[in-house]
DOFI-518298 format. One line per field, with one value per residue (C-alpha): residue number from 1; residue in one letter; chain; z, y, x. Coordinates in Angstrom, 1 decimal, m for minus. Layout:
DOFI-518298
i	(NUM | ...) $
aa	(a | ...) $
ch	(A | ...) $
w	(Z | ...) $
v	(Y | ...) $
u	(X | ...) $
//
This chain:
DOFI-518298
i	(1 | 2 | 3 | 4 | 5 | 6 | 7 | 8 | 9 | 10 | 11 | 12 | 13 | 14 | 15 | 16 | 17 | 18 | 19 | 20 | 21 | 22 | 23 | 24 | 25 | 26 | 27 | 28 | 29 | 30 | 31 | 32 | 33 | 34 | 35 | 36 | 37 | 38 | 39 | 40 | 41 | 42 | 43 | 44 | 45 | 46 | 47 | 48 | 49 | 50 | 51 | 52 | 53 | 54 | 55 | 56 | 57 | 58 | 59 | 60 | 61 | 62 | 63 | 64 | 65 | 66 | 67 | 68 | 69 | 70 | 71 | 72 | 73 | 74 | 75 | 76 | 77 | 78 | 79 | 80 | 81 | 82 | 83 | 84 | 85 | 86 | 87 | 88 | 89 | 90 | 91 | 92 | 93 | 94 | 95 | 96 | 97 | 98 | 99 | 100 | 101 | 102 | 103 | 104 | 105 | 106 | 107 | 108 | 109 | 110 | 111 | 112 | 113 | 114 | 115 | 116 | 117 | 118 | 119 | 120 | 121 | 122 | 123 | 124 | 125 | 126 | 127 | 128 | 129 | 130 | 131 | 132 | 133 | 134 | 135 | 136 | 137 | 138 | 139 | 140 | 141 | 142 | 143 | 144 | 145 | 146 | 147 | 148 | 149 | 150 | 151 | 152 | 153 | 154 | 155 | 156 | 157 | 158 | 159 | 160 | 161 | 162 | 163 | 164 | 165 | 166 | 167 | 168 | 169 | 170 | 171 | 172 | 173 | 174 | 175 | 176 | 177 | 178 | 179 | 180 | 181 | 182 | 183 | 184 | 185 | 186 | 187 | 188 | 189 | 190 | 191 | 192 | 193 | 194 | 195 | 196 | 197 | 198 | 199 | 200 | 201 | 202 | 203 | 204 | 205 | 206 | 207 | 208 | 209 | 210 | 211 | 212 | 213 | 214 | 215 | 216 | 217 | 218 | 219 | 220 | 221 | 222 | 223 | 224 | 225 | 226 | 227 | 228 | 229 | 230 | 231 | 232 | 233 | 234 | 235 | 236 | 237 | 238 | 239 | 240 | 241 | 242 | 243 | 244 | 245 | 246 | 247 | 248 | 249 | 250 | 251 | 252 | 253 | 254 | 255 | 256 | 257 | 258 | 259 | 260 | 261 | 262 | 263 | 264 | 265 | 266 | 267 | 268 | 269 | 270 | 271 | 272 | 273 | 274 | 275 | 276 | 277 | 278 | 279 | 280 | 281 | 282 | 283 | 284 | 285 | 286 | 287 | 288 | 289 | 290 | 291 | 292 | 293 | 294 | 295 | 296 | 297 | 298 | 299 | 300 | 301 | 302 | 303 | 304 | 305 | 306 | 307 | 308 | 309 | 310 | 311 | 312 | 313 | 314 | 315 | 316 | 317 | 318 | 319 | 320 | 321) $
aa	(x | x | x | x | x | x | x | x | x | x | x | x | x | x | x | x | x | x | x | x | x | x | x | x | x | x | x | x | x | x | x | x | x | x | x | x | x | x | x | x | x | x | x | x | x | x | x | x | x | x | x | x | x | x | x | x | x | x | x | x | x | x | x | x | x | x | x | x | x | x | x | x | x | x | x | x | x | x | x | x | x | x | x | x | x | x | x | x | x | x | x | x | x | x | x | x | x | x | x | x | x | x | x | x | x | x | x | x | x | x | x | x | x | x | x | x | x | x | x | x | x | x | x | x | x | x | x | x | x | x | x | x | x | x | x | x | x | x | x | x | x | x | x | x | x | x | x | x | x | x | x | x | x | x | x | x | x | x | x | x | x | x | x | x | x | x | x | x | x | x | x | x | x | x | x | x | x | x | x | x | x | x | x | x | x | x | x | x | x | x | x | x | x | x | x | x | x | x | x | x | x | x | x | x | x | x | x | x | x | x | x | x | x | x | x | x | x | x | x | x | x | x | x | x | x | x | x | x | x | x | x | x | x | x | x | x | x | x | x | x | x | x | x | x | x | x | x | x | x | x | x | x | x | x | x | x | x | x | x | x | x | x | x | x | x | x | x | x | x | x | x | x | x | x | x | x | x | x | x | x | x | x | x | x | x | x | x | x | x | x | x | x | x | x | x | x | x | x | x | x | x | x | x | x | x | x | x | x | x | x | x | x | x | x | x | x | x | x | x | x | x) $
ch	(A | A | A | A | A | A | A | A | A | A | A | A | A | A | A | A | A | A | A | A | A | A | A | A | A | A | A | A | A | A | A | A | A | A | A | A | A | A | A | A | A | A | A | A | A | A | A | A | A | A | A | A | A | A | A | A | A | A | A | A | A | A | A | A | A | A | A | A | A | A | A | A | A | A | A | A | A | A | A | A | A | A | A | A | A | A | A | A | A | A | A | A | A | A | A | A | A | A | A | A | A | A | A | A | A | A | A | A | A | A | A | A | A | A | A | A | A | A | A | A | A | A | A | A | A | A | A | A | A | A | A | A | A | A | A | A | A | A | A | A | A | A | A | A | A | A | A | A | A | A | A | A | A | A | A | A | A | A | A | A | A | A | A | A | A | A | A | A | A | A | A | A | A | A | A | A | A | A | A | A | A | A | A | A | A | A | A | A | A | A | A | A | A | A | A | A | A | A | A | A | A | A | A | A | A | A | A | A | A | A | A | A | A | A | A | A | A | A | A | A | A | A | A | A | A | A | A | A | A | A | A | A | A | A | A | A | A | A | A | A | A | A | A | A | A | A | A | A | A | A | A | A | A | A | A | A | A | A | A | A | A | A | A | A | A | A | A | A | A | A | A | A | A | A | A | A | A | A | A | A | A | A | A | A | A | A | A | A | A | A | A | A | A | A | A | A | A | A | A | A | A | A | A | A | A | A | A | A | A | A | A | A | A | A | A | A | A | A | A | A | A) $
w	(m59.6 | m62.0 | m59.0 | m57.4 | m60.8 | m60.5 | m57.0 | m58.0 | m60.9 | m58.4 | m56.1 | m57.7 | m61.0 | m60.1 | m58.6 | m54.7 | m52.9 | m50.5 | m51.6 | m50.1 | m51.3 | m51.9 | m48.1 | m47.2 | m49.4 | m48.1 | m44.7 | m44.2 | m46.8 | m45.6 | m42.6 | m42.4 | m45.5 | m45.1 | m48.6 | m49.0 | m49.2 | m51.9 | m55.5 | m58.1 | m62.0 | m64.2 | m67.1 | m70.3 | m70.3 | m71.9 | m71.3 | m73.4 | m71.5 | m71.7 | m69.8 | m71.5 | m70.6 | m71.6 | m73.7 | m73.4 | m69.7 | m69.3 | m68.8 | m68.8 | m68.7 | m65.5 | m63.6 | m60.3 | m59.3 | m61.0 | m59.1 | m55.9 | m56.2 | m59.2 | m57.3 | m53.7 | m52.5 | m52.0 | m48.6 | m47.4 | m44.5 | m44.6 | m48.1 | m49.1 | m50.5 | m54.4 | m55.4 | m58.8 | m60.1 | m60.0 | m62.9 | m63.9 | m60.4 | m58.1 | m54.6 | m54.1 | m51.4 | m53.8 | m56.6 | m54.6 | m53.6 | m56.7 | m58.6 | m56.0 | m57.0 | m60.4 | m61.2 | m60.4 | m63.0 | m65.9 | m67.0 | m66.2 | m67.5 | m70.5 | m71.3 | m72.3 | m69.4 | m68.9 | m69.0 | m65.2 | m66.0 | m67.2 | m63.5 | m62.3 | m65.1 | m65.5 | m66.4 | m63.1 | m60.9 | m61.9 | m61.6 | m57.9 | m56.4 | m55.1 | m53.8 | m51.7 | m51.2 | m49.3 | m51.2 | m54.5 | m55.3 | m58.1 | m59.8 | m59.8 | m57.5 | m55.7 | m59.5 | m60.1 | m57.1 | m58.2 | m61.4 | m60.7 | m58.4 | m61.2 | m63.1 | m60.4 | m60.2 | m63.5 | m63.5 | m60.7 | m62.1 | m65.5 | m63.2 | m63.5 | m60.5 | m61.4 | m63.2 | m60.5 | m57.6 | m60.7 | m60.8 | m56.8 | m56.0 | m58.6 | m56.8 | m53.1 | m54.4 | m55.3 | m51.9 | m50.4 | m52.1 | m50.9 | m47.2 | m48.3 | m46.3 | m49.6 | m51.9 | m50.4 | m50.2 | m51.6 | m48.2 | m45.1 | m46.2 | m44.6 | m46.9 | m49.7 | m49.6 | m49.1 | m52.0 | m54.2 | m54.4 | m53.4 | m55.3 | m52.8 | m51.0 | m53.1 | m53.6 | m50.1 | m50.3 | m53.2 | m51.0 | m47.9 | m50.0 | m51.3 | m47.7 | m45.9 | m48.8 | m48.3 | m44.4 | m44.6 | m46.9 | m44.6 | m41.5 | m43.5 | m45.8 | m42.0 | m40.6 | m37.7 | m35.1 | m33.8 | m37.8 | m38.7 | m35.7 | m36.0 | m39.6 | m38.4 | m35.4 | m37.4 | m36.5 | m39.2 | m39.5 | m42.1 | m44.2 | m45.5 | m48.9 | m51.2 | m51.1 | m47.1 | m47.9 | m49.8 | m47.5 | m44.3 | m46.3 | m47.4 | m44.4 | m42.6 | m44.8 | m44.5 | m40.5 | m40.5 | m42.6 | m39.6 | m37.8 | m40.8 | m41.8 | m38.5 | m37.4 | m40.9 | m40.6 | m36.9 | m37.2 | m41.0 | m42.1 | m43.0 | m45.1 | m46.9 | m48.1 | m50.5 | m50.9 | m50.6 | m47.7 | m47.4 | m45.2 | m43.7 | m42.3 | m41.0 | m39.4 | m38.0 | m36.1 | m35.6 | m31.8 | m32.3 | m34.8 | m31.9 | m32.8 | m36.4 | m36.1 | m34.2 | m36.3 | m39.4 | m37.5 | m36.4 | m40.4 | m41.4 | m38.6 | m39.0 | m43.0 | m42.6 | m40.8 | m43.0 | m46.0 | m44.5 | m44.1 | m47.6 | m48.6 | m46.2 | m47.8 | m51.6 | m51.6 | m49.9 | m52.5 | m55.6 | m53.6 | m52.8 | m48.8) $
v	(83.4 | 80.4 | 78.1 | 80.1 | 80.1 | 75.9 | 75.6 | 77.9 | 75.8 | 72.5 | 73.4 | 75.3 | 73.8 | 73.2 | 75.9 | 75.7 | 77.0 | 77.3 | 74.6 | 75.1 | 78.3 | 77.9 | 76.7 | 79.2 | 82.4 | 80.8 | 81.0 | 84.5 | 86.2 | 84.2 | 85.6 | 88.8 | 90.4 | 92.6 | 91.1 | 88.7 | 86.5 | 88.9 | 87.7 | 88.9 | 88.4 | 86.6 | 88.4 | 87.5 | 88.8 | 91.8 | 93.0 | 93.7 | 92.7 | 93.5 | 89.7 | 87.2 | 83.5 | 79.9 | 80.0 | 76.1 | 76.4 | 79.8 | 79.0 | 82.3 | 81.0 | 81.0 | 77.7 | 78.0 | 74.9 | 72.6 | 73.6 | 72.5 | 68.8 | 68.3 | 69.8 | 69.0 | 65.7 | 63.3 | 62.2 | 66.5 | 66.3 | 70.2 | 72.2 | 75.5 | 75.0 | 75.0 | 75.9 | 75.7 | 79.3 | 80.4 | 82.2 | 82.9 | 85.0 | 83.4 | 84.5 | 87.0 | 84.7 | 82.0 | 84.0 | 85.0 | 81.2 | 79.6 | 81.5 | 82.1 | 78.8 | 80.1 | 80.9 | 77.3 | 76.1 | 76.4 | 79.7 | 80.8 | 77.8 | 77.3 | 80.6 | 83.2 | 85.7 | 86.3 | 85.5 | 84.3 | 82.0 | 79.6 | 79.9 | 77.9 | 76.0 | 77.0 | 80.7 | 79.6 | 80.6 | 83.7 | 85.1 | 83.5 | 83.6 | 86.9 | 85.3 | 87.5 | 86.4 | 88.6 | 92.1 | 91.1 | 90.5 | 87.8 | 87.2 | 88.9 | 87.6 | 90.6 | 92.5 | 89.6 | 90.8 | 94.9 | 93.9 | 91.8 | 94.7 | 97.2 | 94.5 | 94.3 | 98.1 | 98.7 | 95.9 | 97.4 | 101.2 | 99.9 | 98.5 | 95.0 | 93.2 | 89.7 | 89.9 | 92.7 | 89.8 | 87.8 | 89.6 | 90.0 | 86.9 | 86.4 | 88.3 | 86.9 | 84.1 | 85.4 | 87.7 | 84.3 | 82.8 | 85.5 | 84.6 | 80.9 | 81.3 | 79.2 | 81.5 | 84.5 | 82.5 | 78.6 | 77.6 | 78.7 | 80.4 | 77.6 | 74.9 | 76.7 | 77.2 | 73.4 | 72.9 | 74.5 | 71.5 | 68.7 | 67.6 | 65.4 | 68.6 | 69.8 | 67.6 | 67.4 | 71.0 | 70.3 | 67.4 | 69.8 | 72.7 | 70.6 | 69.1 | 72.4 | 73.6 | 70.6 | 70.8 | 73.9 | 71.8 | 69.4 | 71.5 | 73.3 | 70.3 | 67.8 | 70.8 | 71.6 | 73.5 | 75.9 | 76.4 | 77.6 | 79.4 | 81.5 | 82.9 | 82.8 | 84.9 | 87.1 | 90.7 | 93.8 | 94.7 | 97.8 | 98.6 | 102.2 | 101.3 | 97.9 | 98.3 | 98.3 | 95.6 | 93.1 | 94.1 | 92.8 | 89.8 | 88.7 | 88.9 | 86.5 | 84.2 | 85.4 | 85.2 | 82.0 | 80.5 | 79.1 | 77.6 | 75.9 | 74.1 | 72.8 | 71.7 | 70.0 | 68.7 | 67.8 | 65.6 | 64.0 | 64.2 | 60.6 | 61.1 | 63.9 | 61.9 | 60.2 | 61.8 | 64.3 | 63.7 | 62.7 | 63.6 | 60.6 | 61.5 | 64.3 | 62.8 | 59.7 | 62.8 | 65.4 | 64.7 | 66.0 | 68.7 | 71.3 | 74.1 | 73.7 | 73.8 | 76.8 | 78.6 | 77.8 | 78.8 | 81.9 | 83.0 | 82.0 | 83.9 | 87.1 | 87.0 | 86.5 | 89.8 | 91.4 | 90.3 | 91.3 | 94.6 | 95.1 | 93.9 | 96.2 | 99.2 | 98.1 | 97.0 | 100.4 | 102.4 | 100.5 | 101.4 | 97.8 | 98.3) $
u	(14.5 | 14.2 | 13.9 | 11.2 | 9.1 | 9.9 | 8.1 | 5.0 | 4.9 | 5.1 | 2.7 | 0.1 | m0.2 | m4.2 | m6.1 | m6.7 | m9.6 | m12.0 | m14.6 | m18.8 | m18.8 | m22.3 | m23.1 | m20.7 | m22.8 | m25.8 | m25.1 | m23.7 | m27.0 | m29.5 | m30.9 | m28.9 | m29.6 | m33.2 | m34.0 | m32.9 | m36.6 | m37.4 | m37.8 | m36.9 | m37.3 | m34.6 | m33.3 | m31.2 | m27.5 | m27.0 | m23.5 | m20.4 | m17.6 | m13.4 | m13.0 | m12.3 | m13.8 | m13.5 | m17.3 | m17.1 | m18.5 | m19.8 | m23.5 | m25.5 | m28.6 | m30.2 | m29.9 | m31.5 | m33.3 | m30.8 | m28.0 | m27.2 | m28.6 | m25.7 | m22.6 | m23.3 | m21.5 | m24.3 | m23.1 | m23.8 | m25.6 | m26.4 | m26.7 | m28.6 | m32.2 | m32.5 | m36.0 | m37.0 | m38.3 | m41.7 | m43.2 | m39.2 | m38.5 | m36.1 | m35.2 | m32.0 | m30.1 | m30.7 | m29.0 | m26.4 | m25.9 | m25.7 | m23.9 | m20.9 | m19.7 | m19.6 | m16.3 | m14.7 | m17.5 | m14.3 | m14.9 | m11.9 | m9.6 | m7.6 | m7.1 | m4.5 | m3.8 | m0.9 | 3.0 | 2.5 | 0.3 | 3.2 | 4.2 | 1.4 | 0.3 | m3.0 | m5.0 | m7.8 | m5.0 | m4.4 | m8.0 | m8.7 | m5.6 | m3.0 | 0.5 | 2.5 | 6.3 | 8.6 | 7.4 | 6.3 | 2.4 | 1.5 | m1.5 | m4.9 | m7.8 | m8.1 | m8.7 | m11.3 | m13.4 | m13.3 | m13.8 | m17.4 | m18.2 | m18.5 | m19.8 | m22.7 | m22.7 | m23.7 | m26.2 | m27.9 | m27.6 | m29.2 | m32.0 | m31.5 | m31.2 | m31.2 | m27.6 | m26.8 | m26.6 | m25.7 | m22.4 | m22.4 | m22.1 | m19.4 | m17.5 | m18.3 | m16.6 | m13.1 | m13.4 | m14.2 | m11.0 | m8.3 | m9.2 | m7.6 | m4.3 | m2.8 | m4.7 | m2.0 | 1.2 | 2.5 | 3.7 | 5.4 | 8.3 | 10.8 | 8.7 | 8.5 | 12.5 | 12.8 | 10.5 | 12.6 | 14.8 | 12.5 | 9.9 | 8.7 | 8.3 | 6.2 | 4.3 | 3.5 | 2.6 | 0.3 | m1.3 | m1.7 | m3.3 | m5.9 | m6.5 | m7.1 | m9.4 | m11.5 | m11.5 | m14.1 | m15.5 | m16.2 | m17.1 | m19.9 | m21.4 | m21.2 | m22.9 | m20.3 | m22.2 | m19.8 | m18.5 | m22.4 | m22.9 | m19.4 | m21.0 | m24.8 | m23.7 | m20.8 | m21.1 | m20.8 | m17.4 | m16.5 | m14.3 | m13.1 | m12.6 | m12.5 | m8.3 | m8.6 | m11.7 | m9.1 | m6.0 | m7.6 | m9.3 | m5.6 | m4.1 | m6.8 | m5.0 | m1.0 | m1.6 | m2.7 | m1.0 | 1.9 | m0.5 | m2.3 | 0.6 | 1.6 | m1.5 | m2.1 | 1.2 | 1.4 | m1.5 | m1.5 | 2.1 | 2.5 | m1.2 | 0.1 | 3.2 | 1.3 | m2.7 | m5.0 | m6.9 | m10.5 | m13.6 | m13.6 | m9.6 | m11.1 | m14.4 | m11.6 | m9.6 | m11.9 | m11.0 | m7.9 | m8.3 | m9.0 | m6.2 | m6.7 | m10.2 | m10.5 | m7.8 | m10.2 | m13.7 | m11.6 | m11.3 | m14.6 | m16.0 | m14.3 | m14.2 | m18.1 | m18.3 | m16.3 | m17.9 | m21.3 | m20.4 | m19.0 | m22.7 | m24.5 | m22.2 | m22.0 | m26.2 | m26.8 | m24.9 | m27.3 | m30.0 | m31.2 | m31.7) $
//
């Protein structure tokens, strides 16, 4: 058991993600959601919380406008609009946008959690990620996503929508984060044994997580035509409950997280050796990226439609559509 605290330590000692969560938000709102051109009126927050957060970057002032032009890479070819707001209204995808990158803004860093937390080295991963090995869960992103929803709910039931997409799109972002095949599991089970005494093992593992997390990254901000059109076009799927919501979200990740790994491996395993890989290694090979890019399309597309039809259930239950 020791060792198997030492490799979560190893390899997930920074957080790992999806990244373009905003381009990601964007696209699956934009033109699906009835209202989503609606405006509405920004608020002050209002709310007594039991969560804690690191104040030093909690921002709760409104900051559409000023957004997307600071956090987007400057080479994007493709990111969501950013308007400023007019007479202090903003639009409801654009809330929902901006603030789904939210949580990776430090909020949830340097804090006291939990004893797990030691485990990974920092108190980020336990909010946004939810390991599974063998039978035992770790760690609390899928609690992060019920707990924004009621967040959201209450907003919405106290009649202010501005801070209820506020919330929402809070917790888009750590539903988007448990579809991250290494937001569910460190590794392959066979790497993650090796790992356990290898450091250059892990290390490699640390190097391949932060790779695949910025290879959506680079499909949606270089505009990837089939990766847009798989969310564009994603159809409503439903979902019974938010446990059978999460359950299928996670295992989008744990199914895929074989072929990941090889095709990561099969085609920069020298690369990984020694960096994190760069858009440019991805633009270089994008040729022969065919399985791992379809693997990755294949997630984004169906998490979109699940996603979409949690929003088509929850904004219907608030009474927004």
């Amino acid at each position: 058991m020791k060792k198997l605290w030492l490799i979560f330590l190893l390899i997930t000692s920074i957080v790992f993600s999806w990244s373009a969560h905003e381009v990601l938000t964007y696209l699956i709102v934009k033109d699906f959601l009835p209202n989503s051109d609606e405006k509405i009126a920004i608020t002050s927050y209002s709310y007594q919380e039991d969560r804690v957060y690191n104040t030093d970057y909690l921002k709760l002032d409104d900051y559409c406008g000023q957004f997307i032009n600071t956090f987007v890479p400057e080479d994007a070819i493709f990111y969501p609009p950013d308007p400023k707001p007019v007479n202090k209204e903003v639009f409801i995808w654009q809330v929902l946008t901006v603030y789904s990158v939210e949580p990776d803004l430090g909020m949830d860093e340097g804090l006291n959690l939990s004893p797990l937390q030691s485990i990974i080295g920092n108190s980020q991963g336990v909010r946004h990620m939810k390991y599974k090995l063998l039978i035992l869960d770790f760690f609390e992103g899928s609690q992060s996503f019920y707990y924004f929803v009621d967040m959201s709910r209450k907003a919405f039931k106290n009649g202010d929508r501005y801070w209820g997409y506020r919330f929402l799109a809070r917790a888009l972002h750590y539903l988007e984060d448990l579809s991250m095949p290494f937001h569910n599991s460190p590794a392959t089970f066979l790497d993650t044994l090796k790992a356990l005494s290898d450091k250059q093992m892990a290390q490699f593992l640390t190097n391949l997580h932060y790779s695949y997390d910025d290879y959506l990254a680079y499909l949606l901000y270089n505009a990837d035509e089939k990766t847009v059109e798989a969310i564009i076009s994603a159809p409503v799927e439903k979902s019974r409950s938010l446990r059978q919501l999460i359950q299928k979200v996670r295992l989008l990740g744990l199914n895929n997280i074989n072929t990941v790994s090889n095709e990561m491996k099969r085609n920069f395993e020298e690369e990984l050796k020694v960096r994190i890989l760069n858009f440019d290694d991805f633009k270089f090979r994008k040729d022969e990226l065919y399985t791992l890019k379809q693997t990755t399309v294949e997630i984004i597309s169906r998490f979109s439609s699940i996603a979409r039809g949690f929003l088509i259930d929850f904004l219907k239950e608030v009474g927004e559509i």
